[in-house]
N, C-alpha and C positions, 0 to 999 in steps of 0.2 A: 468057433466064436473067439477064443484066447487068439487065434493067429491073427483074425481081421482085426483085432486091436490092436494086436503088436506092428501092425501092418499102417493102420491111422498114425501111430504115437511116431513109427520113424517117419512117415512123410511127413510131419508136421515139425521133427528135428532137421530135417532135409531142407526142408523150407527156410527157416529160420538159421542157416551155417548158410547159406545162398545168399541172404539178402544182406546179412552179416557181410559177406566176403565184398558184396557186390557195391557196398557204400564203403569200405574203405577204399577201394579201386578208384572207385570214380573221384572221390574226394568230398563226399557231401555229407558229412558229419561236420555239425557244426561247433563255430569258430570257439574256444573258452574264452566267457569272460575276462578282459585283464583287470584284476583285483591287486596287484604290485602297487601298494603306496608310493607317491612323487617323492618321498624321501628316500626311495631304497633305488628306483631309477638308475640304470647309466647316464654316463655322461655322452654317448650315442646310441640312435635307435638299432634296436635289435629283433633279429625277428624269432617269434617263438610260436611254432606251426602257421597259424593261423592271425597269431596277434602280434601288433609291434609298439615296441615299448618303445615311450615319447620320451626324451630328454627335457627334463625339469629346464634348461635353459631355455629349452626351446618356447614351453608355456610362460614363463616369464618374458619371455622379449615378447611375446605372442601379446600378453598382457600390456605390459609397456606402452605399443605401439597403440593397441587400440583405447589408450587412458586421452582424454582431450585436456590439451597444453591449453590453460589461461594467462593470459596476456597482460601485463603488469595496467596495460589499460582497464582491462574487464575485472581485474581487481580491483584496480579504485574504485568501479564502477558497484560491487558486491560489496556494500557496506553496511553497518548497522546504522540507522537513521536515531539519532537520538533527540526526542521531542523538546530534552532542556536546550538544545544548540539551536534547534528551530527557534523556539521561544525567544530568546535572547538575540539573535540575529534579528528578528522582526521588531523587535525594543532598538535597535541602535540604528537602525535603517528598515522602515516598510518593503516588504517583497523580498527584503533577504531571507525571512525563513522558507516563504515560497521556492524561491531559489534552493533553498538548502533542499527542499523538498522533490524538489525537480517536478514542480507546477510550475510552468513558467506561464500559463495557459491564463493563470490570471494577477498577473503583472499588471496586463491593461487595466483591469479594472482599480486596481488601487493606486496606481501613478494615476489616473485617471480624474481618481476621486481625490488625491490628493491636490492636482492643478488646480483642479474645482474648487478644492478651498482655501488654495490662494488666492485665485482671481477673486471669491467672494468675499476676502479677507481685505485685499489692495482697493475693492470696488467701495465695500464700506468705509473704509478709511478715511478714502479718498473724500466721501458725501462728507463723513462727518468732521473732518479738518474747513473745508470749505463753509459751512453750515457754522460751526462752533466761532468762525472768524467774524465771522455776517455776527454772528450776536453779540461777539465785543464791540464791533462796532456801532452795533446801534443800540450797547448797552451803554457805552463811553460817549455818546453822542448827545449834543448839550440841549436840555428841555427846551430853550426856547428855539432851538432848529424850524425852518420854517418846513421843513418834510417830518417834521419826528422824529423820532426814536425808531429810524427802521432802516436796513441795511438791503441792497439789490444782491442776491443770491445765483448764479446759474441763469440771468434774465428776468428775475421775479423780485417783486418790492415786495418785502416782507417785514416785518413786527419784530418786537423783542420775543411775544410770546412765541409765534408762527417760528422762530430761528429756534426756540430752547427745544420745540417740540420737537422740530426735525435733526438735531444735533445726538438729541437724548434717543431717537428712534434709532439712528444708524449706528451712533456707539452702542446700543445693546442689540443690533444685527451683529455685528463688527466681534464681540466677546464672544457672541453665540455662534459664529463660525468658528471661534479659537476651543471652543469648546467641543464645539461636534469633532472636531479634526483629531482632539487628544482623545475622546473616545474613539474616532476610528483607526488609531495609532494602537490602542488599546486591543480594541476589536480585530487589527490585524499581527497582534500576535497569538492572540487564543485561536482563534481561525488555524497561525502554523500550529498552535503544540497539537490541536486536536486531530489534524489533517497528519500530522508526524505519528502519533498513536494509533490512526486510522491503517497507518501503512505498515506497521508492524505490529498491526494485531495477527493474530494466527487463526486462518482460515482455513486449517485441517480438517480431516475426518475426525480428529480426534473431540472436535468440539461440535455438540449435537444436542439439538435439542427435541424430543419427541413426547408429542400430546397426545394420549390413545383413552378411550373410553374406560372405564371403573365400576367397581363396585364398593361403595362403600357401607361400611357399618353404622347402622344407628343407633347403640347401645337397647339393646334390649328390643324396639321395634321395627326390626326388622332390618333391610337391606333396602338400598338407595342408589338408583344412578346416579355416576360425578365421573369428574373428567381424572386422569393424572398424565401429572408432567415431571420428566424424566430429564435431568441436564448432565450431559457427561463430560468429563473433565478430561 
């Protein structure tokens, strides 16, 4: 019994000196990790059994090459938009904050609206100069006229009262255009500073807002469904 053991135990040492032998032969013991910090590196690769140690210049130019060059254009282009420069621009000229904005998409609309309220600005004028002249004249025009007291306007005989009324109409068309215009002078530059804040608000992950169901407390009776809302910063 002792010999058939002693018998196991060497073929199993027999075994184990074979396969031993037979992977350094061949070469298939595997490679060692290279753990050589890039600071300790030569200054050329070198090979060591199985591993080759990389030249710190070589990862740095490596790096270098793959960094993307910006372009002094694409930097001016990468700027911070500041809502007081919007603002201010749309104060000294309509559509300059847009401009600043790079909305240029709605330009038309407020050149647009501003032509608009010229012509309706020159159109009232226009009535109420004509209209207001008709009334001096057939206010200045002597009682015993054998027409009256009435001045031909645009083709039309008309009165002292018929001229004040339509004088008095066009000039408070005529203001009420000057009016809406400085509101919407007004209106277009809160339109840039908001649209400017808009573009530099920060739309991270990092800003979240989540609404998940609850349980709340009711002092004393009992427990209560309720919603909670969670906002992270």
């Amino acid at each position: 019994m002792k010999h058939f053991v002693h018998l196991i135990l060497a073929g199993f040492l027999y075994a184990s000196l074979t396969i031993t032998n037979g992977m350094a032969q061949t070469g298939s013991v595997p490679a060692a990790t290279d753990t050589l910090p890039p600071a300790n590196r030569p200054a050329v690769p070198v090979q060591v059994g199985e591993s080759v140690l990389t030249p710190v210049a070589d990862s740095v130019a490596q790096i270098a090459s793959d960094t993307v060059q910006v372009t002094p254009a694409q930097q001016a282009k990468i700027r911070k938009i500041v809502p007081r420069k919007a603002t201010i621009r749309s104060l000294l000229l309509p559509g300059l904050g847009q401009i600043y904005n790079r909305q240029y998409w709605k330009l038309p609309f407020i050149y647009g609206g501003l032509v608009g309220a010229i012509v309706a600005f020159r159109w009232n004028q226009n009535l109420y100069s004509q209209y207001v002249d008709g009334y001096r004249v057939a206010f200045n025009a002597p009682s015993n006229s054998p027409t009256g007291k009435v001045a031909v306007v645009r083709g039309q005989v008309l009165g002292v009262d018929q001229l004040k009324r339509a004088s008095d109409q066009f000039r408070r068309q005529r203001d009420l255009t000057v009016i809406l215009t400085a509101a919407g002078w007004a209106l277009n530059a809160i339109e840039a500073n908001v649209a400017a804040h808009l573009k530099t608000f920060d739309l991270s992950d990092d800003l979240t807002l989540k609404i998940h169901p609850g349980i709340q407390p009711t002092g004393g009776l009992g427990i209560a469904p309720g919603v909670r809302v969670a906002m992270t910063f």
